[in-house]
VOBA-1610 file (N, C-alpha, C; in pm, whole numbers, padded with zeros to 5 digits, always signed):
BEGIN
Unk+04368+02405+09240Unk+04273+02434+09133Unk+04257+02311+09044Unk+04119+02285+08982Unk+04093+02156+08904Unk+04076+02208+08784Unk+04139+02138+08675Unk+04127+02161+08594Unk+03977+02029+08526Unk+03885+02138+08427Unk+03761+02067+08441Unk+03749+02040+08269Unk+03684+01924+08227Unk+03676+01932+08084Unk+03498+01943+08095Unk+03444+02012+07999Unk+03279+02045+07975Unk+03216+01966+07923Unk+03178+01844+07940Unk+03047+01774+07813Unk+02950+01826+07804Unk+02895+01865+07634Unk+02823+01986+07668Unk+02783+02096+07649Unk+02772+02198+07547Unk+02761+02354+07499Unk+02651+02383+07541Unk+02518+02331+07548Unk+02352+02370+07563Unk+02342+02492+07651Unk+02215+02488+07716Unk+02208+02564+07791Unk+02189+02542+07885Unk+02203+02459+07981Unk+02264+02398+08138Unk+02381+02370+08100Unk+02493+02320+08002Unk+02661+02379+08009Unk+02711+02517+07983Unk+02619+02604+07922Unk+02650+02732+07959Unk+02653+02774+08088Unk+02581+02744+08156Unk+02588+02731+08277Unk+02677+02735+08378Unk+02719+02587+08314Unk+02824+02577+08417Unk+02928+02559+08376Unk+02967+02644+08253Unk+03070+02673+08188Unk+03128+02832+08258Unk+02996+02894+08283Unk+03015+03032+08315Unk+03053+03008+08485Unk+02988+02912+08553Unk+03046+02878+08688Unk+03146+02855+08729Unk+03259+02763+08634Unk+03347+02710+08629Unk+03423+02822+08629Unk+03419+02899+08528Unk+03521+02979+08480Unk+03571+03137+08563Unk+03387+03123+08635Unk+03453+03258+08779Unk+03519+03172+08870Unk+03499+03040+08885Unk+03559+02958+08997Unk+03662+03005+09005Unk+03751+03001+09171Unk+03862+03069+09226Unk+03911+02897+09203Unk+03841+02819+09246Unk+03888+02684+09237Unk+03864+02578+09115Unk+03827+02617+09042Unk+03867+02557+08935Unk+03883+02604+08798Unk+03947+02512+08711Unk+03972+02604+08539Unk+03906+02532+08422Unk+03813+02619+08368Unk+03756+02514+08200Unk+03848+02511+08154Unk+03894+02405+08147Unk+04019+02369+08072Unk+03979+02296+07868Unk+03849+02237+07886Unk+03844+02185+07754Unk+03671+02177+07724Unk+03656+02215+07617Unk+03470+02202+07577Unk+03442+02136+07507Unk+03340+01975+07501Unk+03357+01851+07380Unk+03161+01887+07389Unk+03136+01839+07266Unk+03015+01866+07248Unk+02982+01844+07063Unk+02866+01720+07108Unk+02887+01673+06930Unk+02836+01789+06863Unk+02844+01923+06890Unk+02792+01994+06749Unk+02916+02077+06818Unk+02988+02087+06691Unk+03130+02120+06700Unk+03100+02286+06756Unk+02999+02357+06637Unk+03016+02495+06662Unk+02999+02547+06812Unk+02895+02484+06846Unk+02814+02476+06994Unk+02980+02510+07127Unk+03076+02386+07082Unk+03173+02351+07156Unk+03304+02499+07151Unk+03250+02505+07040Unk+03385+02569+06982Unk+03340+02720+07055Unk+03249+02753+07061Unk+03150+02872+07090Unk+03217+02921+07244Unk+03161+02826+07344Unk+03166+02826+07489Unk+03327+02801+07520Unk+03424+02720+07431Unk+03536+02731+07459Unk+03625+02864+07479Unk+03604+02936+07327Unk+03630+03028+07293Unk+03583+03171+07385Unk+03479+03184+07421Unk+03432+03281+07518Unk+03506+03205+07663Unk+03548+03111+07683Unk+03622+03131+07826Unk+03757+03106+07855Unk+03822+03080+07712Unk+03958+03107+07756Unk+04018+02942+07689Unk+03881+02822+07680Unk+03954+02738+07723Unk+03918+02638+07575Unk+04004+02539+07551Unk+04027+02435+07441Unk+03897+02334+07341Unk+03902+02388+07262Unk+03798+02255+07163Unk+03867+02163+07170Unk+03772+02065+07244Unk+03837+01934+07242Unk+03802+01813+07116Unk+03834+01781+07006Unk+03721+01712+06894Unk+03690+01573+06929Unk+03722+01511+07039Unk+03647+01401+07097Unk+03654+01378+07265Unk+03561+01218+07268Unk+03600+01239+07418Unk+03748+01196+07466Unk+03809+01121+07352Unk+03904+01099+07444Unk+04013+01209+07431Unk+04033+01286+07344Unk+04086+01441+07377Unk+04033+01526+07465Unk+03916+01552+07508Unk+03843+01547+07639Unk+03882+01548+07779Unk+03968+01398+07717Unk+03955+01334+07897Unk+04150+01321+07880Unk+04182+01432+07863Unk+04334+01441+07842Unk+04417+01418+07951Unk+04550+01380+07938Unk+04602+01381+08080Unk+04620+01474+08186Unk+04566+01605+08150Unk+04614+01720+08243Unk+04443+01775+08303Unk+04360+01707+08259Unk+04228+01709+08345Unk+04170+01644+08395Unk+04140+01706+08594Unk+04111+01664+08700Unk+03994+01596+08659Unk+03879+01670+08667Unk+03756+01630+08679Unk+03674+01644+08577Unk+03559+01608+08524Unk+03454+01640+08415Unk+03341+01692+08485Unk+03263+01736+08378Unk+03101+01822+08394Unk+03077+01744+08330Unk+02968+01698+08313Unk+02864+01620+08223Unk+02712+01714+08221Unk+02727+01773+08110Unk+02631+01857+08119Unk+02580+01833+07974Unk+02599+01703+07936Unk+02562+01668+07777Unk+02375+01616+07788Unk+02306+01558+07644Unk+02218+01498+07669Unk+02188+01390+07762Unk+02099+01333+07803Unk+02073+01250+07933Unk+02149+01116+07825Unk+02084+01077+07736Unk+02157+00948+07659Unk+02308+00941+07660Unk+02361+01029+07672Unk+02534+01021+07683Unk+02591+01010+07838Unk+02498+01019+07924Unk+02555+01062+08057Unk+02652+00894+08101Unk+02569+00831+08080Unk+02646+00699+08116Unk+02769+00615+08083Unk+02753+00674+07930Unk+02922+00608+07889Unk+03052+00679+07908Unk+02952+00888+07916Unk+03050+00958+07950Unk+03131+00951+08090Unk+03049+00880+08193Unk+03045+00883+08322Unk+03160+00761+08345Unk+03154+00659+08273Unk+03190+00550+08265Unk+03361+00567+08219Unk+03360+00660+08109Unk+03433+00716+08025Unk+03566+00726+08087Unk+03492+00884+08184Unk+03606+00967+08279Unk+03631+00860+08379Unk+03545+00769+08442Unk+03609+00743+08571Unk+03693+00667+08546Unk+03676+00564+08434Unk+03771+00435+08414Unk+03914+00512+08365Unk+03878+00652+08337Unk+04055+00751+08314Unk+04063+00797+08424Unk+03994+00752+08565Unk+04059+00828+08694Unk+03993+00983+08735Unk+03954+01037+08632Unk+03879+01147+08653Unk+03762+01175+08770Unk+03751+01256+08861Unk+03618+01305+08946Unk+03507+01342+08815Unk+03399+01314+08817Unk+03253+01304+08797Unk+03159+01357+08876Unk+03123+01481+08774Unk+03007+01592+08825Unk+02907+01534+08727Unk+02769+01486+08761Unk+02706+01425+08607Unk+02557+01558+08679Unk+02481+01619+08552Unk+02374+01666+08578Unk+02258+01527+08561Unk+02186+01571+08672Unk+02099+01460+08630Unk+01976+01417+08553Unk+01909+01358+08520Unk+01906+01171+08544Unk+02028+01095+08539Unk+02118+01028+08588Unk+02202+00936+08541Unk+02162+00871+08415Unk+02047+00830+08362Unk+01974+00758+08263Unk+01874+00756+08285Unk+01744+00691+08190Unk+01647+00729+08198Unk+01613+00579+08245Unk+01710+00447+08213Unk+01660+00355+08235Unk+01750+00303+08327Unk+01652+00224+08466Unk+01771+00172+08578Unk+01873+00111+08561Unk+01822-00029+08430Unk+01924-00130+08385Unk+02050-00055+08398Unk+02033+00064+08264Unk+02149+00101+08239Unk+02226+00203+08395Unk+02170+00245+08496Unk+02208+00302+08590Unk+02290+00200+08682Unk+02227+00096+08673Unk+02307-00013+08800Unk+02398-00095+08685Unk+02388-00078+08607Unk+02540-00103+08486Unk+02626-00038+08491Unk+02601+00037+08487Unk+02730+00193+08462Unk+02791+00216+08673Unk+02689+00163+08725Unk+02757+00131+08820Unk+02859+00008+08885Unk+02791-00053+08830Unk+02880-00204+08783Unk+03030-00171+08733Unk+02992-00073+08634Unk+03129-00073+08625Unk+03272+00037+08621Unk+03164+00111+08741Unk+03291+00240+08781Unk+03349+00198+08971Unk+03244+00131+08980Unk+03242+00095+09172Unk+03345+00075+09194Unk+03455+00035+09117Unk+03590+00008+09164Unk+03717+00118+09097Unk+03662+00199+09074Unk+03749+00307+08983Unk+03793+00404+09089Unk+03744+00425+09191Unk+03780+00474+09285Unk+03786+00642+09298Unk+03692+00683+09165Unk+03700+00841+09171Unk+03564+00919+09206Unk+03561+01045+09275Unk+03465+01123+09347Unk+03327+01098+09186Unk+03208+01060+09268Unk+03103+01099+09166Unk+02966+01157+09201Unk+02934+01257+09144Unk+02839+01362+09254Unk+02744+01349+09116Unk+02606+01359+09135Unk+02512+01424+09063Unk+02427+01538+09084Unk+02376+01633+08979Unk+02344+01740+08995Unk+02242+01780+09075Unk+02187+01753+09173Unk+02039+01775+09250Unk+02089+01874+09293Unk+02073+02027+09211Unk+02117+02167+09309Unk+02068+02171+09407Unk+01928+02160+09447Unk+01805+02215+09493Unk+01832+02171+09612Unk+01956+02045+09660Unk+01955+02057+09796Unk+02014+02179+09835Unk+02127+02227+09750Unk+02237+02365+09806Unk+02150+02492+09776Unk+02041+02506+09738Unk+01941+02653+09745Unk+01966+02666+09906Unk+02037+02751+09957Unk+02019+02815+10117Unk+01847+02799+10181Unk+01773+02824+10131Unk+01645+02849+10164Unk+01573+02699+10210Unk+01589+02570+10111Unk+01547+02446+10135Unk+01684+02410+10228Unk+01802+02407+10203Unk+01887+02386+10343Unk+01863+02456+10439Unk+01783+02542+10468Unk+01772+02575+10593Unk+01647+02482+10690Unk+01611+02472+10556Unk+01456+02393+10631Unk+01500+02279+10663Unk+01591+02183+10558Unk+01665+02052+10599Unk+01721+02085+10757Unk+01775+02210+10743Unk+01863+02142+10923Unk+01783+02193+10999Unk+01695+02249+10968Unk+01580+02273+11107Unk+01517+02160+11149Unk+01474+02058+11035Unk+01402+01943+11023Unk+01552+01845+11108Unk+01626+01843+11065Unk+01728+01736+11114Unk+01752+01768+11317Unk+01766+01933+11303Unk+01777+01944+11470Unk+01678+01943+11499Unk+01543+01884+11467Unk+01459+01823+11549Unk+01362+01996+11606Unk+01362+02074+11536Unk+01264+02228+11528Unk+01140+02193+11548Unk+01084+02079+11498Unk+00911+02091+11480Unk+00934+01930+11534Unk+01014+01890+11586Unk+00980+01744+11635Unk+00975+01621+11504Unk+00896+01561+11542Unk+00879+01422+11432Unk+00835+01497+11326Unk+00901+01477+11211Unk+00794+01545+11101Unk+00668+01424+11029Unk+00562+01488+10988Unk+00433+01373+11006Unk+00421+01393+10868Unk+00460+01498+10843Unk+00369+01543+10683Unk+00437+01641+10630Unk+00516+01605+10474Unk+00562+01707+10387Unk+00477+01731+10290Unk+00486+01872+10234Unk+00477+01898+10081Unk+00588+01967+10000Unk+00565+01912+09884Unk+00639+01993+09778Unk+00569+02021+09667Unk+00579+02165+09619Unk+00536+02226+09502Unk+00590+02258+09400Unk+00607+02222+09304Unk+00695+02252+09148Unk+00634+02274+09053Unk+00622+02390+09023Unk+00593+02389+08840Unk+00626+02493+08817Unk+00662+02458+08687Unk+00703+02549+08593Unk+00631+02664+08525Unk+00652+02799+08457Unk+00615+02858+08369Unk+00514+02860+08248Unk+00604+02756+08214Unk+00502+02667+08088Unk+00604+02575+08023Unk+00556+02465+07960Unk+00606+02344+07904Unk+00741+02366+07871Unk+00816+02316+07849Unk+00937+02283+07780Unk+00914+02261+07593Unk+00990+02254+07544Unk+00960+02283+07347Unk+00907+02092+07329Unk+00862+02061+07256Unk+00792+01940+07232Unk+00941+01854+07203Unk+01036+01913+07135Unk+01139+01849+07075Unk+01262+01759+07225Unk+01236+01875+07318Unk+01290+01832+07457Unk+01190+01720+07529Unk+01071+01712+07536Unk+00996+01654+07600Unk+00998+01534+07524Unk+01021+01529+07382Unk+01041+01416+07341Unk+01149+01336+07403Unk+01251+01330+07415Unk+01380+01286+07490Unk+01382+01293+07638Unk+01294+01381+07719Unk+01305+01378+07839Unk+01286+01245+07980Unk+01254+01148+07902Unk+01174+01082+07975Unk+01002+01074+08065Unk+00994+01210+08051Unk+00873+01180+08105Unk+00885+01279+08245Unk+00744+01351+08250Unk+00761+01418+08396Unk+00803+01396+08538Unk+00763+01294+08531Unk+00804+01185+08664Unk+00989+01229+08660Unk+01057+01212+08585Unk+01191+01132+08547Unk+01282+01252+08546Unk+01171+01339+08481Unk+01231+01476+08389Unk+01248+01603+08486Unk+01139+01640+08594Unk+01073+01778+08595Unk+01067+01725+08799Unk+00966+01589+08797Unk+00960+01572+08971Unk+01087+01496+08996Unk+01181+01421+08927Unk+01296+01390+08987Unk+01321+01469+09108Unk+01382+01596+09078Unk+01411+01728+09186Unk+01353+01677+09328Unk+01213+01673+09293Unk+01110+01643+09414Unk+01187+01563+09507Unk+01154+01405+09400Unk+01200+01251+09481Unk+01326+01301+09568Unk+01432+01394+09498Unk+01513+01351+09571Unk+01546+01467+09702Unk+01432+01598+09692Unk+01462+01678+09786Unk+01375+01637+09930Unk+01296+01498+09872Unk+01201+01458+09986Unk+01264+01402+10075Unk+01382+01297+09996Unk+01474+01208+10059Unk+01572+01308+10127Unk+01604+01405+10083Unk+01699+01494+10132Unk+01642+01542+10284Unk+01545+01540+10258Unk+01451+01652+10415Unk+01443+01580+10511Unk+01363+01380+10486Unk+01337+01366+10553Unk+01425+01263+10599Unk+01531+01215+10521Unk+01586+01159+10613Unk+01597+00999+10591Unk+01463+00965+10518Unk+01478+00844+10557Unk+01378+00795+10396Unk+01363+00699+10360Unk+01353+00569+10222Unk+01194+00600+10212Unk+01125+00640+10120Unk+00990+00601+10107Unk+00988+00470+10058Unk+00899+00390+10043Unk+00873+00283+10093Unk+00735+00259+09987Unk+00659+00335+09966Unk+00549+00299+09895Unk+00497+00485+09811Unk+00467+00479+09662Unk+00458+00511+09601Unk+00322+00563+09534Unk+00236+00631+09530Unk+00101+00634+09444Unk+00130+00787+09393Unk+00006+00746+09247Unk+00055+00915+09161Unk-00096+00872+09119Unk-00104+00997+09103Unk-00196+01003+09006Unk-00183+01157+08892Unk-00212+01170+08769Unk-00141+01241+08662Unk-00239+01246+08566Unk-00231+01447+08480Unk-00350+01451+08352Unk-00270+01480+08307Unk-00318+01532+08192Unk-00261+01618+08042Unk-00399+01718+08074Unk-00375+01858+08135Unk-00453+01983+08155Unk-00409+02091+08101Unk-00232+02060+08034Unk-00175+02191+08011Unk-00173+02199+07879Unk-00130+02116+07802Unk-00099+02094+07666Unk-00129+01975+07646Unk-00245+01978+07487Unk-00256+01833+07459Unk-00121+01769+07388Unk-00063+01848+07342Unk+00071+01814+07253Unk+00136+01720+07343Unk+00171+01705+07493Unk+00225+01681+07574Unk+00156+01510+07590Unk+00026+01502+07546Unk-00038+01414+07621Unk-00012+01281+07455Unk-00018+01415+07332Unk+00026+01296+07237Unk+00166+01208+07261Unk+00248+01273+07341Unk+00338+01251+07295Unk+00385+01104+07416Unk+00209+01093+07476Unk+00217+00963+07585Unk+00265+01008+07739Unk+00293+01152+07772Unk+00312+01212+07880Unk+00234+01277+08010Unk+00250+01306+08141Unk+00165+01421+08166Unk+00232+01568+08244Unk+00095+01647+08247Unk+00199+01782+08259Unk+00146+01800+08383Unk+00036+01715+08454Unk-00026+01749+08587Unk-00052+01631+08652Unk+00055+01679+08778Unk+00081+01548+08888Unk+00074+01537+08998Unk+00040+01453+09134Unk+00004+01450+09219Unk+00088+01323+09284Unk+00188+01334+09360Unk+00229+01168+09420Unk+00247+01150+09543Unk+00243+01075+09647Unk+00246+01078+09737Unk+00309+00984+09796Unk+00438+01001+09867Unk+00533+00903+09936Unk+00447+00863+10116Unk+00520+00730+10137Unk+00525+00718+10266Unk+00626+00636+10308Unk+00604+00675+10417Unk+00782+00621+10461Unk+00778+00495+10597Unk+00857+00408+10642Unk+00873+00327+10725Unk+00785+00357+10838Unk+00800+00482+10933Unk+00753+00545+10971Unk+00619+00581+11051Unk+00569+00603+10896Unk+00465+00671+10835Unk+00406+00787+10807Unk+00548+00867+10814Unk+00531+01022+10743Unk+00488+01009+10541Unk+00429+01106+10610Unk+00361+01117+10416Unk+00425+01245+10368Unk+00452+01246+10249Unk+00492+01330+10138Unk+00401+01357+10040Unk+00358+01465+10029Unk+00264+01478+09853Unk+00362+01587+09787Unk+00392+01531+09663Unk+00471+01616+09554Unk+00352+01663+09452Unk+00334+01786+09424Unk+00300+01862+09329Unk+00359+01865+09245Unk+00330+01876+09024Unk+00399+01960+08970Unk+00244+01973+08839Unk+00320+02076+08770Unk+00248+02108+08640Unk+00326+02210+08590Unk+00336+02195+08441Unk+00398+02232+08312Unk+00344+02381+08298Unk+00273+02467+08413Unk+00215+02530+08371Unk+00159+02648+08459Unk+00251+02739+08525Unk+00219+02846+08647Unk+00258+02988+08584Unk+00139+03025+08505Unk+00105+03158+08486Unk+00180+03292+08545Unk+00146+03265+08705Unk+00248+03357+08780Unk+00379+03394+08785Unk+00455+03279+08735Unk+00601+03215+08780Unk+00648+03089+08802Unk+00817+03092+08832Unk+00850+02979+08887Unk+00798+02922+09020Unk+00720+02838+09029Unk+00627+02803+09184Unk+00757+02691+09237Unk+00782+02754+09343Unk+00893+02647+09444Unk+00857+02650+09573Unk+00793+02530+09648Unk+00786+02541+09801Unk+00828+02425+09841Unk+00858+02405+09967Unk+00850+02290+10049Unk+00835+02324+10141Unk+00730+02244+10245Unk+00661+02304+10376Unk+00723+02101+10418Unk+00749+02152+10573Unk+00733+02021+10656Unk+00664+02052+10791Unk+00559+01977+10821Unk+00468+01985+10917Unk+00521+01914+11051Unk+00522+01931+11152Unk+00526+01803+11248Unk+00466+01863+11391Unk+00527+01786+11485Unk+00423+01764+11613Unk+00402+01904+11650Unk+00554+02016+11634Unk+00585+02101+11697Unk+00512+02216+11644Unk+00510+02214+11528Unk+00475+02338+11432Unk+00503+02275+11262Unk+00594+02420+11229Unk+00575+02397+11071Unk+00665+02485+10991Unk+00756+02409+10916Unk+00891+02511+10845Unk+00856+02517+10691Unk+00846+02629+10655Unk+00859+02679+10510Unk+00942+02732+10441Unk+00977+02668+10332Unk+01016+02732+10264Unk+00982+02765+10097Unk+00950+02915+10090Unk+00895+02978+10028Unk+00973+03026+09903Unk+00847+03111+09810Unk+00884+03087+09630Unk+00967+03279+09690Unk+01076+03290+09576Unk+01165+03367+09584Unk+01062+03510+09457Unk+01146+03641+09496Unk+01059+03725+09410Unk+01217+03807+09387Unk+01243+03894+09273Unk+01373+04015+09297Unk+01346+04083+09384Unk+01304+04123+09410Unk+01251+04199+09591Unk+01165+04160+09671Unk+01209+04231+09820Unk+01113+04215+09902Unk+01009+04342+09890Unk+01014+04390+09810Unk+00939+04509+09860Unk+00801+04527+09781Unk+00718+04568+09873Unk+00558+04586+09868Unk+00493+04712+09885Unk+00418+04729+09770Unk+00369+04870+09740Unk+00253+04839+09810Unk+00235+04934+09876Unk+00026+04989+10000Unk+00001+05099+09908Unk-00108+05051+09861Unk-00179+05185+09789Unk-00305+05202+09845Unk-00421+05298+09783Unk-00511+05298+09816Unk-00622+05200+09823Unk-00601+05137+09659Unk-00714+05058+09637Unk-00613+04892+09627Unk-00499+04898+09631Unk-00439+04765+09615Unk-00284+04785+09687Unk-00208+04681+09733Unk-00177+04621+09769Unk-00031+04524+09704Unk+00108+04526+09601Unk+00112+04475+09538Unk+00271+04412+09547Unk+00353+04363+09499Unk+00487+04298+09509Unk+00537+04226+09415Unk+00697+04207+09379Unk+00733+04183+09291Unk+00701+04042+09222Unk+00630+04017+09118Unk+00582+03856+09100Unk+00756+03749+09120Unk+00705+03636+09097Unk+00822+03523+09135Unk+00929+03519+09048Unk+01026+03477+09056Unk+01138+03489+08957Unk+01071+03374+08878Unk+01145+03404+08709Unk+01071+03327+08598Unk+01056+03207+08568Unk+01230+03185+08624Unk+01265+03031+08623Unk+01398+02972+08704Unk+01400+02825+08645Unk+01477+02798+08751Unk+01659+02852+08700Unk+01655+02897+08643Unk+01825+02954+08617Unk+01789+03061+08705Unk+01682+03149+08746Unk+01712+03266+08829Unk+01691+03246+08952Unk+01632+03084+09004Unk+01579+03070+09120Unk+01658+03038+09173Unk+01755+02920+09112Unk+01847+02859+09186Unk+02016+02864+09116Unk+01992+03043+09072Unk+02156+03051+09022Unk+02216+03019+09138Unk+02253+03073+09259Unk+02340+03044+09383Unk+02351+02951+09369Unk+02240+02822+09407Unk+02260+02656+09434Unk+02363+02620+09340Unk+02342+02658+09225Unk+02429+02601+09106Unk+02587+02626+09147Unk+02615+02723+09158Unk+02745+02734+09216Unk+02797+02729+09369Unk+02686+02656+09435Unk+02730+02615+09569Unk+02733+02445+09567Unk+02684+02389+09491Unk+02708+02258+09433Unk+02802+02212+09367Unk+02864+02297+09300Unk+02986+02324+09174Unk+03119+02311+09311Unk+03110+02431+09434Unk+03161+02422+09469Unk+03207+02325+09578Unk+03089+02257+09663Unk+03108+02167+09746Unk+03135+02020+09681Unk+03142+02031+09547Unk+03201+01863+09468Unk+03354+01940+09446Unk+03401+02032+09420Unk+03545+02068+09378Unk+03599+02060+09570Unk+03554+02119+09633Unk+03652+02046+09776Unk+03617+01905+09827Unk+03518+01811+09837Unk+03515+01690+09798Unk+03598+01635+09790Unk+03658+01658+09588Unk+03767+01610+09537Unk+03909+01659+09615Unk+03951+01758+09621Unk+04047+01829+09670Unk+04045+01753+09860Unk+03983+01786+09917Unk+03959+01703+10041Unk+03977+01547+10089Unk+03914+01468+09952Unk+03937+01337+09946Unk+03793+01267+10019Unk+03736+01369+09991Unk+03572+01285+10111Unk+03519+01245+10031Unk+03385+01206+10080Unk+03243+01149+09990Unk+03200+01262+09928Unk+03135+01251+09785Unk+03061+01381+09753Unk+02940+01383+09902Unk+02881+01470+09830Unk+02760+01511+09919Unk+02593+01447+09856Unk+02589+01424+09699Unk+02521+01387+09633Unk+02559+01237+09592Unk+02523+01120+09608Unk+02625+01033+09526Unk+02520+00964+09396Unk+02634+00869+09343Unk+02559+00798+09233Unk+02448+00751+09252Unk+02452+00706+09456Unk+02296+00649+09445Unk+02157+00731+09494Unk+02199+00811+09551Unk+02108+00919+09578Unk+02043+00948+09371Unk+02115+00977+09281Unk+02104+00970+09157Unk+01987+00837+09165Unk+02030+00723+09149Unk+01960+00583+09137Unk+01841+00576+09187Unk+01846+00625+09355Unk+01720+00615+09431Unk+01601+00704+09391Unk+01650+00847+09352Unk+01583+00913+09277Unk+01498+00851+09132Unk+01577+00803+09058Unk+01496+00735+08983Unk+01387+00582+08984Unk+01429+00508+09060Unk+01364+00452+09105Unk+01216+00533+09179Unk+01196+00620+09250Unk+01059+00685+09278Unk+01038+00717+09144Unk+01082+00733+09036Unk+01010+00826+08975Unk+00941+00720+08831Unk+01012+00567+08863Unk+00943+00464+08785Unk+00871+00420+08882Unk+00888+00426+08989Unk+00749+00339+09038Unk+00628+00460+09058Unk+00654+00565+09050Unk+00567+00699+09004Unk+00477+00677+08947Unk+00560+00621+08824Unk+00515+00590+08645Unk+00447+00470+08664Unk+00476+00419+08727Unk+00399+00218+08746Unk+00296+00246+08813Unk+00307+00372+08914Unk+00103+00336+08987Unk+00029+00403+08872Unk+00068+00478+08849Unk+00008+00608+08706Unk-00107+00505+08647Unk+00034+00412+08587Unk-00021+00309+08508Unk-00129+00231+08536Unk-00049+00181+08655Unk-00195+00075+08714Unk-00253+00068+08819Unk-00252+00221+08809Unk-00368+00247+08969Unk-00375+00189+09079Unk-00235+00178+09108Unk-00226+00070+09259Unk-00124+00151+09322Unk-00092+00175+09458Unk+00045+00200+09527Unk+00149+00117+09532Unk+00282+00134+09458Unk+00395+00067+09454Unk+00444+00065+09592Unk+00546-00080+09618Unk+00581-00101+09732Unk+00688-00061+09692Unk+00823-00052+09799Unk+00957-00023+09682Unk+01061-00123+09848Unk+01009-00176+09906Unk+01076-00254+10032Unk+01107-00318+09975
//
């Protein structure tokens, strides 16, 4: 069993405060979080220690950390634990800016401890299934992906302020479930992006409606969807096309079940969001970094899968800008 310290109270460390704490394999052992009450809150409901800094935190009797703090802290926290030997679970962005990503790698590369970042969305059962259909070769060469993402409706202006930006913030997920599917490096980059959902969004120099499209060595193409803004529900797909046919995977509902009536036809709308879409993933991610560590392997996610991800999602931001397709060779 690992004992885990929390960076973190919000509401993605509630999260995985509450994950941790059914864990058979691991124990919240400590909760640090600059708003004391926040910390003191989530400690207290699971059994486990206010820690009043990081380096009480990062005590001698804990294995691994969560980093489930703001994106601006992820790097020194990351930096923090490993240079104390600690395994590193970071939610992601690693940072919003590369500099600081291939810094903070600079200077853990030799620390020698497990470091995974949060991309649940590969461990959703539903998109892993499509991954290993795609990998054993089901539909042959794949020629052509899509992915669909959007949300409910916007995030609070106060978050979007700090988020980095949709690209960074919201299609990250995308970049890196594309790389996950297909296997192999896009290579060149084009977006194109409005403000359709909220003008608030667009003051704030952002957009909430996006369109990008990878291609790869290859020359399989990717188009990523998203928008701030699906009436219906949480919208989640990924379809991969190829020579053979065509694997989907489809948006989730609380049931399967469908009413036949006379004049209509009807079924349960989509789950709301992503805490209900991808509760499982969350704790099948939680769990495949705690045997990892315990095992002694590679995570499954690493720092640079983190990196590479961001990198698509600035050169995203760079065609946006200047209406050209980024190379990234």
């Amino acid at each position: 069993m690992l004992n885990f310290t929390l960076f973190g109270a919000g509401r993605i460390g509630r999260l995985h405060a509450a994950n941790l704490a059914a864990s058979a394999k691991a124990l919240l052992a400590s909760v640090y979080d600059v708003d004391e009450s926040a910390a003191r809150q989530v400690a207290e409901q699971h059994g486990a220690r206010f820690a009043a800094d990081v380096d009480a935190a990062l005590a001698s009797d804990i294995d691994a950390v969560l980093i489930a703090s703001s994106t601006d802290t992820h790097v020194d926290l990351i930096t923090a634990a490993a240079r104390a030997g600690k395994a590193v679970f970071c939610e992601k962005p690693i940072d919003l800016d590369i500099t600081q990503v291939n810094r903070c790698w600079e200077a853990i590369a030799d620390c020698g401890v497990p470091v995974q970042i949060g991309f649940n969305r590969r461990y959703d059962p539903h998109h892993r299934a499509l991954h290993d259909a795609v990998q054993a070769g089901e539909i042959g060469s794949v020629e052509m992906m899509i992915i669909s993402s959007r949300d409910p409706a916007p995030p609070p202006a106060d978050y979007l302020k700090v988020s980095g930006g949709l690209f960074r913030d919201m299609m990250i997920h995308d970049f890196d479930m594309a790389r996950f599917v297909l296997g192999e490096e896009p290579i060149a980059v084009s977006a194109m992006a409005s403000c359709l959902v909220d003008s608030g969004i667009g003051a704030l120099g952002d957009v909430d409606t996006a369109m990008v499209t990878l291609s790869t060595a290859t020359g399989v193409l990717c188009h990523i969807n998203n928008s701030r803004r699906a009436v219906y529900g949480y919208d989640q797909r990924v379809e991969a096309f190829g020579r053979n046919g065509m694997l989907c995977s489809d948006n989730l509902r609380p049931t399967s079940l469908i009413r036949y009536g006379k004049t209509s036809t009807t079924r349960d709308p989509l789950l709301h969001f992503f805490l209900e879409r991808y509760q499982q993933s969350y704790r099948a991610e939680l769990d495949d970094f705690i045997d990892a560590v315990e095992q002694g392997r590679n995570t499954s996610v690493t720092f640079e899968d983190g990196r590479r991800a961001l990198l698509l999602a600035d050169a995203a931001e760079q065609s946006l800008r200047t209406g050209t397709a980024i190379s990234l060779e």
